[in-house]
PyMOL Python script that loads the backbone (N, CA, C, O; Angstrom):
from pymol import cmd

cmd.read_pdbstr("""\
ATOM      1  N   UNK A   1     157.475 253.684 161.522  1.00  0.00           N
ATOM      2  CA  UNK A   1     157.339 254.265 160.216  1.00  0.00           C
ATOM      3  C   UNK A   1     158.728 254.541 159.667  1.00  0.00           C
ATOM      4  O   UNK A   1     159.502 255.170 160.388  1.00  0.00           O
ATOM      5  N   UNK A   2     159.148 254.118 158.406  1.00  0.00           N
ATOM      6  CA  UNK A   2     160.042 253.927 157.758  1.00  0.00           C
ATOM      7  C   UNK A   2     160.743 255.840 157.811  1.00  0.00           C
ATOM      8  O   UNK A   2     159.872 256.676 157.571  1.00  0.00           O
ATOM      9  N   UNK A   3     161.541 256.154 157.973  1.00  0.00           N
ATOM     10  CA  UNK A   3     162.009 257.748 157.503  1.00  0.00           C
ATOM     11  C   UNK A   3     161.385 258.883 158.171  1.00  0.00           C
ATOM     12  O   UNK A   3     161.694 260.033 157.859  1.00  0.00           O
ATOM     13  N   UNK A   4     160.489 258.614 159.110  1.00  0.00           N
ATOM     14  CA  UNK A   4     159.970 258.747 160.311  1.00  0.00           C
ATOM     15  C   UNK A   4     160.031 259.098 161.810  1.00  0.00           C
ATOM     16  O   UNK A   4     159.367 258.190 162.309  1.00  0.00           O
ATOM     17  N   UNK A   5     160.323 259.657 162.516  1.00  0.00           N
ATOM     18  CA  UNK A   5     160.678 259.855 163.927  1.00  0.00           C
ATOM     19  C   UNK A   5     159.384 259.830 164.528  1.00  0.00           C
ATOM     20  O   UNK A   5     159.199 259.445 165.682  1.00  0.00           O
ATOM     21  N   UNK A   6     158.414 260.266 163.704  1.00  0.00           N
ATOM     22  CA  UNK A   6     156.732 261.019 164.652  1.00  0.00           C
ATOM     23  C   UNK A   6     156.110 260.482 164.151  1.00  0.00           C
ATOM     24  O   UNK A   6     156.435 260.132 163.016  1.00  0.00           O
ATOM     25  N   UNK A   7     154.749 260.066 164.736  1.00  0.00           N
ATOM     26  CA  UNK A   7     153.896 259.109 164.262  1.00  0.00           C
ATOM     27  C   UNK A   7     152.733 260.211 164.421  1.00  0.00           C
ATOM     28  O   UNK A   7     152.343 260.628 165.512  1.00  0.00           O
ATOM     29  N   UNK A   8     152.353 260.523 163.464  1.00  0.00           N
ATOM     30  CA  UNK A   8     150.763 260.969 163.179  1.00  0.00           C
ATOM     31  C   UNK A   8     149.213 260.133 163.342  1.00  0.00           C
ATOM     32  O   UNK A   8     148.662 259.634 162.361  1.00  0.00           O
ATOM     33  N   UNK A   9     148.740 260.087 164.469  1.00  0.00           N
ATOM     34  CA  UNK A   9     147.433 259.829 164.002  1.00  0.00           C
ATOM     35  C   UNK A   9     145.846 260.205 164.058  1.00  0.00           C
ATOM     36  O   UNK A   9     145.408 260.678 165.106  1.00  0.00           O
ATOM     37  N   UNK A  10     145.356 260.089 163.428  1.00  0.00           N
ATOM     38  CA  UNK A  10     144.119 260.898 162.797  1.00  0.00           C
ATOM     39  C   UNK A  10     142.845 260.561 163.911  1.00  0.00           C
ATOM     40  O   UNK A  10     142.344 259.472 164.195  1.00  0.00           O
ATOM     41  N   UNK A  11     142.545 261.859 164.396  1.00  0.00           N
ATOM     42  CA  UNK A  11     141.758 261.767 165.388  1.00  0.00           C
ATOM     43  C   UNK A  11     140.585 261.423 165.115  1.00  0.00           C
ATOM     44  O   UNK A  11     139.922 261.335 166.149  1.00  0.00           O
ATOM     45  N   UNK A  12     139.976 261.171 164.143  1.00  0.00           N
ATOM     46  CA  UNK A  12     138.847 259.968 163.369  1.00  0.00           C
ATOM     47  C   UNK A  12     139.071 258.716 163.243  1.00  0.00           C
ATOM     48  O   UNK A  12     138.139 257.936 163.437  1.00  0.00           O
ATOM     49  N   UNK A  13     140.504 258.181 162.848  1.00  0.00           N
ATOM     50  CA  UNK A  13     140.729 256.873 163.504  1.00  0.00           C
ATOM     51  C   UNK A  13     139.727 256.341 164.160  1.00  0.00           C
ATOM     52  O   UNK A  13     139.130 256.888 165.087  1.00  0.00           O
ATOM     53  N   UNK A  14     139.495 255.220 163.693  1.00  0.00           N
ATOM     54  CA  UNK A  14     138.701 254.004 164.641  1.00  0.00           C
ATOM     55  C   UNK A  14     139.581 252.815 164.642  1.00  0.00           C
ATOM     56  O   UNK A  14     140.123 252.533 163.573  1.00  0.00           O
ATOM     57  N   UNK A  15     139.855 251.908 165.912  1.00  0.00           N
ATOM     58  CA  UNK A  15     140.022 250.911 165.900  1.00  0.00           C
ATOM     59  C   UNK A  15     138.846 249.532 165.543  1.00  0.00           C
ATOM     60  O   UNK A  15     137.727 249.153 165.888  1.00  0.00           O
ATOM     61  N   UNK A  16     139.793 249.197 164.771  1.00  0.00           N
ATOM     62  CA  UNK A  16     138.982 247.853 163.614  1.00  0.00           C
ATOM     63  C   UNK A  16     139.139 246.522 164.190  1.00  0.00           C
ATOM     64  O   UNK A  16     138.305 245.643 163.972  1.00  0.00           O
ATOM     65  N   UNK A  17     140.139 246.341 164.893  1.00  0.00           N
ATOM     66  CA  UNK A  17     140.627 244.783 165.443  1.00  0.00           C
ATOM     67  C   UNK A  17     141.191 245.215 167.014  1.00  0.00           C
ATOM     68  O   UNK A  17     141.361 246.426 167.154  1.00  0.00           O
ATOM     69  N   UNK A  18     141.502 244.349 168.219  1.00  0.00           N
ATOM     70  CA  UNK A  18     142.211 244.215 168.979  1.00  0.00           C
ATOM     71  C   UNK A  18     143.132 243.179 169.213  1.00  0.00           C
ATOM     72  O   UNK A  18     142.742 242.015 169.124  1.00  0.00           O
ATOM     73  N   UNK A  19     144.144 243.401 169.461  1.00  0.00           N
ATOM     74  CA  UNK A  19     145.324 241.958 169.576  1.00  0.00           C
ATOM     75  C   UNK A  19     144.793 241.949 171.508  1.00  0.00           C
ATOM     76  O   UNK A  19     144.821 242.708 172.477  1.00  0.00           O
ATOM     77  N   UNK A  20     144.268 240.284 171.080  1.00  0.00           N
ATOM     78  CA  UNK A  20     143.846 239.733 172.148  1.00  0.00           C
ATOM     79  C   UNK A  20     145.181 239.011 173.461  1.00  0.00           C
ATOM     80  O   UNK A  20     145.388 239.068 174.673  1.00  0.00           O
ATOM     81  N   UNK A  21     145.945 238.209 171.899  1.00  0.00           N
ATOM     82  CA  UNK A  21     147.018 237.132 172.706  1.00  0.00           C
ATOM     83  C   UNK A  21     148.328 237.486 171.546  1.00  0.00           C
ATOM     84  O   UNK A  21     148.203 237.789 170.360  1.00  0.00           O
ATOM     85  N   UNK A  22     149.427 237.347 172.245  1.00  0.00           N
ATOM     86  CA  UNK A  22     150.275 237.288 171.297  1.00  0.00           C
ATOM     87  C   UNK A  22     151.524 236.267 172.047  1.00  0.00           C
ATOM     88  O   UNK A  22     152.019 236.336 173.172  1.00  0.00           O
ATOM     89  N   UNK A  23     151.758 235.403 171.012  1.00  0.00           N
ATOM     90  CA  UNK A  23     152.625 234.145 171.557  1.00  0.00           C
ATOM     91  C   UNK A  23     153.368 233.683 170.544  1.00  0.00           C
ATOM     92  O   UNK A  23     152.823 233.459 169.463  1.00  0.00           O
ATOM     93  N   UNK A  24     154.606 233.485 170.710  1.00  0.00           N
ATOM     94  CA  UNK A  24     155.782 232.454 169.609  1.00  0.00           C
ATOM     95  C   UNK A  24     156.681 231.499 169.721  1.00  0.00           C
ATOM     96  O   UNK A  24     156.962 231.187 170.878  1.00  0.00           O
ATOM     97  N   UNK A  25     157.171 230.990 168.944  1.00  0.00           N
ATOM     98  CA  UNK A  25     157.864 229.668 169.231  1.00  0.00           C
ATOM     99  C   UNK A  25     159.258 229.739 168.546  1.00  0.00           C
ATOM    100  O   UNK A  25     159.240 230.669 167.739  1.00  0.00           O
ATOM    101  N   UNK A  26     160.746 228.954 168.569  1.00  0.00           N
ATOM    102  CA  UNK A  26     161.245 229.148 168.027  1.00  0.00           C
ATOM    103  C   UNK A  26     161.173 228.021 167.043  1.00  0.00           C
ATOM    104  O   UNK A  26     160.103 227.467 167.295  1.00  0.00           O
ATOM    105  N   UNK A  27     161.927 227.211 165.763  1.00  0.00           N
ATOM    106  CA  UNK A  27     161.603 226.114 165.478  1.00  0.00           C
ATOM    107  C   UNK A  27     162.867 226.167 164.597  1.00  0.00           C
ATOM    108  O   UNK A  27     163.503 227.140 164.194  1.00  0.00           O
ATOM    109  N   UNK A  28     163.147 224.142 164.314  1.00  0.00           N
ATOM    110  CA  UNK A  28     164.330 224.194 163.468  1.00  0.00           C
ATOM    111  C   UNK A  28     163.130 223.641 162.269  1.00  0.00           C
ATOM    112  O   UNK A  28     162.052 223.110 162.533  1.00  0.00           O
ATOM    113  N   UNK A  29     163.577 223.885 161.174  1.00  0.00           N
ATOM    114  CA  UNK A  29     163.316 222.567 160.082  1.00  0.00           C
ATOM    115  C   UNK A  29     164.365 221.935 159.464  1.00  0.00           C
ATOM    116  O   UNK A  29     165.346 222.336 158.838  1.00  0.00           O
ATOM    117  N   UNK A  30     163.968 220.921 159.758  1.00  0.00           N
ATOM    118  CA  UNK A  30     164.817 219.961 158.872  1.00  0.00           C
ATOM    119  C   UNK A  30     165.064 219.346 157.786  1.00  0.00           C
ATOM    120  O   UNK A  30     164.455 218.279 157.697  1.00  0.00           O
ATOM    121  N   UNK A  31     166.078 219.742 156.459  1.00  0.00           N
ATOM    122  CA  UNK A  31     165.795 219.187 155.089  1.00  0.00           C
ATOM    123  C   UNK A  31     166.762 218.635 154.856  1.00  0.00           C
ATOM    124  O   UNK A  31     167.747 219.351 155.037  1.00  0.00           O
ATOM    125  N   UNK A  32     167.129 216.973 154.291  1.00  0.00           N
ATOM    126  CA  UNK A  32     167.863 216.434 153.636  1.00  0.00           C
ATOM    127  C   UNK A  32     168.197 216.393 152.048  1.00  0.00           C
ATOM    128  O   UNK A  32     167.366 216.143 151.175  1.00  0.00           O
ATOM    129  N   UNK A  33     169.145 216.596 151.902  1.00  0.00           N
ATOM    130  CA  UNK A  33     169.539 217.179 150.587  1.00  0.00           C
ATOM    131  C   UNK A  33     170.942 215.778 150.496  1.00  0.00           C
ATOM    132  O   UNK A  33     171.999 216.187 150.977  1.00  0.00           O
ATOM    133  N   UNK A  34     170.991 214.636 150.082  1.00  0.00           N
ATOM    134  CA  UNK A  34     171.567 213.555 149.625  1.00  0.00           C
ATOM    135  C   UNK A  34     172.013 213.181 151.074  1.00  0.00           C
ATOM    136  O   UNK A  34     171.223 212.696 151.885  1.00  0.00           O
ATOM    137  N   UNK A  35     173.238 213.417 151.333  1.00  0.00           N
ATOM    138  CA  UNK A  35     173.980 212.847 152.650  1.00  0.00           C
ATOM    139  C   UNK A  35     173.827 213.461 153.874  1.00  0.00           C
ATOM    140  O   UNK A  35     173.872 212.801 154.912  1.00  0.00           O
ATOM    141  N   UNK A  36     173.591 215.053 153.861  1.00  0.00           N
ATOM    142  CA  UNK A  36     173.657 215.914 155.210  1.00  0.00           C
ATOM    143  C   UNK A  36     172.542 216.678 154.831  1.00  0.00           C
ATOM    144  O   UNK A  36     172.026 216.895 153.735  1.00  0.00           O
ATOM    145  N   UNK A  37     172.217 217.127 156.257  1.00  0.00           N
ATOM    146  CA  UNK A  37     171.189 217.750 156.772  1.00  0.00           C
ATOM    147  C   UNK A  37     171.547 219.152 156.599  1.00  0.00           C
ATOM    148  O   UNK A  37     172.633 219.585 156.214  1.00  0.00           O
ATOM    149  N   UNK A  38     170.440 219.851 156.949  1.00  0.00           N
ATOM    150  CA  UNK A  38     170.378 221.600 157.157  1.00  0.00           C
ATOM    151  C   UNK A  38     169.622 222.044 157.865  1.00  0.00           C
ATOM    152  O   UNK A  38     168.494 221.717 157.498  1.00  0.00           O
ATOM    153  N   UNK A  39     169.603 222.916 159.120  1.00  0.00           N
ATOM    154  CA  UNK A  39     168.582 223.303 159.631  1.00  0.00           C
ATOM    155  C   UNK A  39     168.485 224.894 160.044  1.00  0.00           C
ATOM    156  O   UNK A  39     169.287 225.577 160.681  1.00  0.00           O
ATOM    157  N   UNK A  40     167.223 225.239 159.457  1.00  0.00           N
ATOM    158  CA  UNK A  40     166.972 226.396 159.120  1.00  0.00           C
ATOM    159  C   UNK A  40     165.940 226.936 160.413  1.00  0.00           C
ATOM    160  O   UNK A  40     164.860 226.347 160.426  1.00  0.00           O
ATOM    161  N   UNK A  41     166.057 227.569 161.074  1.00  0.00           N
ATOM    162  CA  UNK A  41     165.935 228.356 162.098  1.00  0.00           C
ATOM    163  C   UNK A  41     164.663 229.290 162.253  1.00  0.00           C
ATOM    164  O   UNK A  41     164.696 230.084 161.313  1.00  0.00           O
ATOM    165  N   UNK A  42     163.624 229.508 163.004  1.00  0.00           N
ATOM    166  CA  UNK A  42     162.940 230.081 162.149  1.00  0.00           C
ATOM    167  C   UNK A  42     162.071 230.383 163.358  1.00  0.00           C
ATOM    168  O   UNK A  42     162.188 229.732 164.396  1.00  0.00           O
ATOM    169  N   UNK A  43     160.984 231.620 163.183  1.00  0.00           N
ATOM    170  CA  UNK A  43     160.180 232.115 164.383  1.00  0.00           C
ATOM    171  C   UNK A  43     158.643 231.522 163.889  1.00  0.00           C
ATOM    172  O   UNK A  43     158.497 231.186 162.713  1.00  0.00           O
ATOM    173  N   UNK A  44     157.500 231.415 164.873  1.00  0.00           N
ATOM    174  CA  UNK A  44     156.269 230.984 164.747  1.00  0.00           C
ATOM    175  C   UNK A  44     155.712 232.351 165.339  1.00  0.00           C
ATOM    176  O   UNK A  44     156.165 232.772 166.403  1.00  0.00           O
ATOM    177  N   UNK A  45     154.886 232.928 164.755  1.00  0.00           N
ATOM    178  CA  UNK A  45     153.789 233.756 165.929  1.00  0.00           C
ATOM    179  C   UNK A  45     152.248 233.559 165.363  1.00  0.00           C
ATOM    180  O   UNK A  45     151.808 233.726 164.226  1.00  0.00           O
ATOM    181  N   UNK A  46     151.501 233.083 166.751  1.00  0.00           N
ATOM    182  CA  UNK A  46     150.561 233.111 166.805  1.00  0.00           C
ATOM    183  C   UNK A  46     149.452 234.237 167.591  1.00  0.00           C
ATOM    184  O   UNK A  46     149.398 234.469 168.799  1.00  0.00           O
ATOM    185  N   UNK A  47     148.937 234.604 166.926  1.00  0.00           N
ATOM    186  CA  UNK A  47     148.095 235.716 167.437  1.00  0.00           C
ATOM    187  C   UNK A  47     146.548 235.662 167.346  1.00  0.00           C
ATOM    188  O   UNK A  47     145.882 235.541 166.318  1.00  0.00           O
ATOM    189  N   UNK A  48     146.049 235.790 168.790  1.00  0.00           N
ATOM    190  CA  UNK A  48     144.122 235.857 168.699  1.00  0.00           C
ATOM    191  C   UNK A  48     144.044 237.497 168.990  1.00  0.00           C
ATOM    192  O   UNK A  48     144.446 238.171 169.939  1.00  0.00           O
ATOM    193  N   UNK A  49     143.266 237.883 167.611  1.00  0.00           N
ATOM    194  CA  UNK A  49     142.764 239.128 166.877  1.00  0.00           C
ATOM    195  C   UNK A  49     141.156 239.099 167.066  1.00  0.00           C
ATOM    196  O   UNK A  49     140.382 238.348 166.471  1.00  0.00           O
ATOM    197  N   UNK A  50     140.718 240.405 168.339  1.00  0.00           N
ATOM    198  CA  UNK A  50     138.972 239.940 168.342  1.00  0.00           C
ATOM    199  C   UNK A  50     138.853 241.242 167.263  1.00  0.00           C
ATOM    200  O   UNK A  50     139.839 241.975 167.185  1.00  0.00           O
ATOM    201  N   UNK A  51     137.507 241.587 166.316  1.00  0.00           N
ATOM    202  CA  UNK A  51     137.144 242.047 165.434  1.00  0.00           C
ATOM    203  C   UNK A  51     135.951 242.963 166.164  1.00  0.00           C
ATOM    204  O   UNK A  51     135.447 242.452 167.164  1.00  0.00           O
ATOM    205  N   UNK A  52     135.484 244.208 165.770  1.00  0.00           N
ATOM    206  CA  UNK A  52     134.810 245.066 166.295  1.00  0.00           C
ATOM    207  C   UNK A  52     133.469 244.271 166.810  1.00  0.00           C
ATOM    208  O   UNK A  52     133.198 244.625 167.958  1.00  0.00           O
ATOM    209  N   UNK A  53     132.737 243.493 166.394  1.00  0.00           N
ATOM    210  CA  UNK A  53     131.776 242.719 166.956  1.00  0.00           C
ATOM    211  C   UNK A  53     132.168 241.987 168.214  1.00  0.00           C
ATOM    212  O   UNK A  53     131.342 241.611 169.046  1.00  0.00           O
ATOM    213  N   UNK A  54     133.691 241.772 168.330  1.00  0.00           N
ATOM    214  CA  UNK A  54     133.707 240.839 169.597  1.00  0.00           C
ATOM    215  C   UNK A  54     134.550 239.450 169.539  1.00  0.00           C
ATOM    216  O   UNK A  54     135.352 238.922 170.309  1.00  0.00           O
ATOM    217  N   UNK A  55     133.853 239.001 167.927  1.00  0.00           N
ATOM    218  CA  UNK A  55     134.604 238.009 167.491  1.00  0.00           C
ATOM    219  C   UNK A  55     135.843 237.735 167.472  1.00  0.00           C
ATOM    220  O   UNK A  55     136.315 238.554 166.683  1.00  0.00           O
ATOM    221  N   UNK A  56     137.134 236.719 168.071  1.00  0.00           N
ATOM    222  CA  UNK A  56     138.414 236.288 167.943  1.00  0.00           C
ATOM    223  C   UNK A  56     138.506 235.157 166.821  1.00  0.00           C
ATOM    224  O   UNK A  56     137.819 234.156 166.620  1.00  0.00           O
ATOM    225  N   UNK A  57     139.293 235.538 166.356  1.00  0.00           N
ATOM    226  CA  UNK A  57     140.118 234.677 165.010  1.00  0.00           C
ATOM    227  C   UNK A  57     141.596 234.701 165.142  1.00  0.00           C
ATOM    228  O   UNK A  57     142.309 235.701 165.218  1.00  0.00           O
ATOM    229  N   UNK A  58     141.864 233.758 165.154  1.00  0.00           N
ATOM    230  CA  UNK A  58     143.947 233.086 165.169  1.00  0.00           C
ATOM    231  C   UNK A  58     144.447 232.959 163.890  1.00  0.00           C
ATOM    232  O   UNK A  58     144.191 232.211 162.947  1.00  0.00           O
ATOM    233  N   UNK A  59     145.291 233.949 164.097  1.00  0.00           N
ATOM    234  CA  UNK A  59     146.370 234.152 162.906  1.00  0.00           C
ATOM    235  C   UNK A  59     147.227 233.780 163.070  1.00  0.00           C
ATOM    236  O   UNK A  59     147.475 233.791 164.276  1.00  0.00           O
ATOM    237  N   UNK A  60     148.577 233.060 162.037  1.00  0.00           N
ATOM    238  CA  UNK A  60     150.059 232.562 162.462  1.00  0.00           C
ATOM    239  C   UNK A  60     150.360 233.205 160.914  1.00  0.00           C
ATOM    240  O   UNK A  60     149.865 233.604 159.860  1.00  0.00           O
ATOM    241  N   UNK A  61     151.707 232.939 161.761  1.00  0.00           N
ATOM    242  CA  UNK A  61     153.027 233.638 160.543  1.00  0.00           C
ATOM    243  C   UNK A  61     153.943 232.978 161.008  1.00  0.00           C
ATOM    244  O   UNK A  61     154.014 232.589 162.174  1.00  0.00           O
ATOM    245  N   UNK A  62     155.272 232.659 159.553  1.00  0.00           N
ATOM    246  CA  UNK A  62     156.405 231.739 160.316  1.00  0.00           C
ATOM    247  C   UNK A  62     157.436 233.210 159.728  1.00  0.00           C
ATOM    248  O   UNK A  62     157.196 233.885 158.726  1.00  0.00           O
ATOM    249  N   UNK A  63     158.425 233.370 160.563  1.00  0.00           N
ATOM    250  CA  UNK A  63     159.169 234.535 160.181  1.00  0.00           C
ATOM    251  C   UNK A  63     160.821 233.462 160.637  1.00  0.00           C
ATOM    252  O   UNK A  63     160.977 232.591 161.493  1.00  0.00           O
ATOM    253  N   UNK A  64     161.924 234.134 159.477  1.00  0.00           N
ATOM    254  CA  UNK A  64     163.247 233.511 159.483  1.00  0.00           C
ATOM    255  C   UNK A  64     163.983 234.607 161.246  1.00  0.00           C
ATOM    256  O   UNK A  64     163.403 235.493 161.874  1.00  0.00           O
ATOM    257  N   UNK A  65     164.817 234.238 161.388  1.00  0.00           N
ATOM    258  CA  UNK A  65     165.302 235.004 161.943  1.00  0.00           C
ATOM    259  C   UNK A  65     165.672 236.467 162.004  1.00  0.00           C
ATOM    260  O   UNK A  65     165.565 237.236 162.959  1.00  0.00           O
ATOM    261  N   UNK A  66     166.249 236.750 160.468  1.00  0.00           N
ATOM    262  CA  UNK A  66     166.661 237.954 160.145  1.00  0.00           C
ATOM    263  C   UNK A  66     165.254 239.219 159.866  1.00  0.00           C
ATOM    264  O   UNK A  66     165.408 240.418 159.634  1.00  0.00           O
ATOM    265  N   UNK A  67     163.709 238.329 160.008  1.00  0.00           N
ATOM    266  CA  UNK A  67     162.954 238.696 159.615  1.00  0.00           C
ATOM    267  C   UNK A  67     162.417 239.415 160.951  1.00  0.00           C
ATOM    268  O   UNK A  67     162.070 240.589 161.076  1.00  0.00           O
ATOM    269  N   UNK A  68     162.443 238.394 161.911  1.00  0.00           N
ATOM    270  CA  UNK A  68     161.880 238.391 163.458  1.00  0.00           C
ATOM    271  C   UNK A  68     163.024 239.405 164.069  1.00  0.00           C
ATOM    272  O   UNK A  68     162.467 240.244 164.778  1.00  0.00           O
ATOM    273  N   UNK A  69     164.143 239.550 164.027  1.00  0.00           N
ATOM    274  CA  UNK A  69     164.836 240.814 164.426  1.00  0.00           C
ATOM    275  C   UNK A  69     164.278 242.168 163.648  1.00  0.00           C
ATOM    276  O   UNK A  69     164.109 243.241 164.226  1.00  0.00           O
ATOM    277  N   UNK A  70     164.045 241.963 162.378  1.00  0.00           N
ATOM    278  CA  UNK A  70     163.736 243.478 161.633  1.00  0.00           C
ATOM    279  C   UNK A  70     162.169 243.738 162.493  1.00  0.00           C
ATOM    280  O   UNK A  70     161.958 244.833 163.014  1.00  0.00           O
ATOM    281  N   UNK A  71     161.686 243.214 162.526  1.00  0.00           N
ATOM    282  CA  UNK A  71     159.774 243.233 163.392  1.00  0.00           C
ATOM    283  C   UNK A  71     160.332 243.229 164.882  1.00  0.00           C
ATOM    284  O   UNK A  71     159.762 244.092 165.549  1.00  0.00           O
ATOM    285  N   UNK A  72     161.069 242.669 165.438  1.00  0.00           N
ATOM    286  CA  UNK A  72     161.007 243.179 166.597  1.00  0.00           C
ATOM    287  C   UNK A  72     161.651 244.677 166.935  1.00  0.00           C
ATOM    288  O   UNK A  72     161.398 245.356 167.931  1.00  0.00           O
ATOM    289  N   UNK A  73     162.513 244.996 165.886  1.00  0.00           N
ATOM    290  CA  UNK A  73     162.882 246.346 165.693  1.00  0.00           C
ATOM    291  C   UNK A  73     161.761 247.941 165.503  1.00  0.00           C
ATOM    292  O   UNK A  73     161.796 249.140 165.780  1.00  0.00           O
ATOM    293  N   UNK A  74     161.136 247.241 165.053  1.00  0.00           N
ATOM    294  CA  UNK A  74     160.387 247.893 164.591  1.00  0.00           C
ATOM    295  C   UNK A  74     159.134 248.216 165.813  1.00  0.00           C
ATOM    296  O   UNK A  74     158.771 249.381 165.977  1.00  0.00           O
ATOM    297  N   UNK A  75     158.598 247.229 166.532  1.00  0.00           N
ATOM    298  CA  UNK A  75     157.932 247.142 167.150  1.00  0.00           C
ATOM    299  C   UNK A  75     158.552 248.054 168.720  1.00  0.00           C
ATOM    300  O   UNK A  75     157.848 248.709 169.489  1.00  0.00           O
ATOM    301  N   UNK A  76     160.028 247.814 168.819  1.00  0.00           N
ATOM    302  CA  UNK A  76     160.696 248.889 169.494  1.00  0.00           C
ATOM    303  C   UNK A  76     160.649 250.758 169.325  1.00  0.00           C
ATOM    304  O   UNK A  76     160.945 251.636 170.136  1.00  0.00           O
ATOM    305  N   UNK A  77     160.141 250.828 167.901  1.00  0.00           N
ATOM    306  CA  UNK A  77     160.135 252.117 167.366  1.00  0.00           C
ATOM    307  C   UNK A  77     158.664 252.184 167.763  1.00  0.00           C
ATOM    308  O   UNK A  77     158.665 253.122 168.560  1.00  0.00           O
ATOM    309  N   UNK A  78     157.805 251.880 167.703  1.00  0.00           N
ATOM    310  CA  UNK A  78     156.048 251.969 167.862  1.00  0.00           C
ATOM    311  C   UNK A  78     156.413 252.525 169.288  1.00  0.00           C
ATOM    312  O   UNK A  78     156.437 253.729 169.541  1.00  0.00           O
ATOM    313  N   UNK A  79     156.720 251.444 170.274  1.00  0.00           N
ATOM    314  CA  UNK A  79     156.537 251.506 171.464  1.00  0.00           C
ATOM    315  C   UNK A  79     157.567 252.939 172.521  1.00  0.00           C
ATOM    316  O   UNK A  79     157.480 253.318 173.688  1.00  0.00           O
ATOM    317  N   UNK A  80     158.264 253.258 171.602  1.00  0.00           N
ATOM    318  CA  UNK A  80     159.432 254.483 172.324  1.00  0.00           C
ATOM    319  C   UNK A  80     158.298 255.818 171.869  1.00  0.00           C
ATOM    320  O   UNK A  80     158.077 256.873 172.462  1.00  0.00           O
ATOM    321  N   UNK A  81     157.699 255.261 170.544  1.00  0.00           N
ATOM    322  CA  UNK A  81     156.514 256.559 170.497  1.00  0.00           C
ATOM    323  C   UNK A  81     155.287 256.886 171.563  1.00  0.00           C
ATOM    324  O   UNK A  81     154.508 257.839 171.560  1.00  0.00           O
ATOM    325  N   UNK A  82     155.352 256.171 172.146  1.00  0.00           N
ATOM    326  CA  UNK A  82     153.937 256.016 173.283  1.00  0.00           C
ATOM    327  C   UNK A  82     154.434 256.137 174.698  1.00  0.00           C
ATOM    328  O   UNK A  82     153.644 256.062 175.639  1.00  0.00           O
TER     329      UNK A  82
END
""", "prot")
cmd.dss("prot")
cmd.show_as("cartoon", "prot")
cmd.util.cbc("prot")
cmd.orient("prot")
């Protein structure tokens, strides 16, 4: 939580989803632009999310680098709370 040290949560809370799998990749892409190349760097995550019935559904996201450091940052702050 952004400005945050303590995480509040509401003892009515229900959990709605469970993260089943969580897995990523790194990847270049490649774009030609007249004579030279560029390659842009970039994270994959794929995730199986089961839903209160039971049901799993796979989600992906492509995140840049600078994106996948700020989320893994963050995900460091969740986890020092617990």
């Amino acid at each position: 939580m952004e400005g945050s040290s303590e995480l509040r949560m509401d003892t009515k809370s229900k959990v709605t989803s469970q993260l089943v799998d969580f897995q990523w990749k790194l990847g270049t892409a490649v774009s030609l632009d007249s004579c030279r190349s560029h390659k842009y760097p970039y994270v994959t995550v794929m995730l199986k999310v089961a839903n209160h019935s039971g049901q799993v559904k796979n989600k992906s996201f492509e995140m840049t680098i600078p994106q996948c450091q700020d989320f893994y940052r963050q995900f460091k702050e969740i986890a020092a709370v617990f």
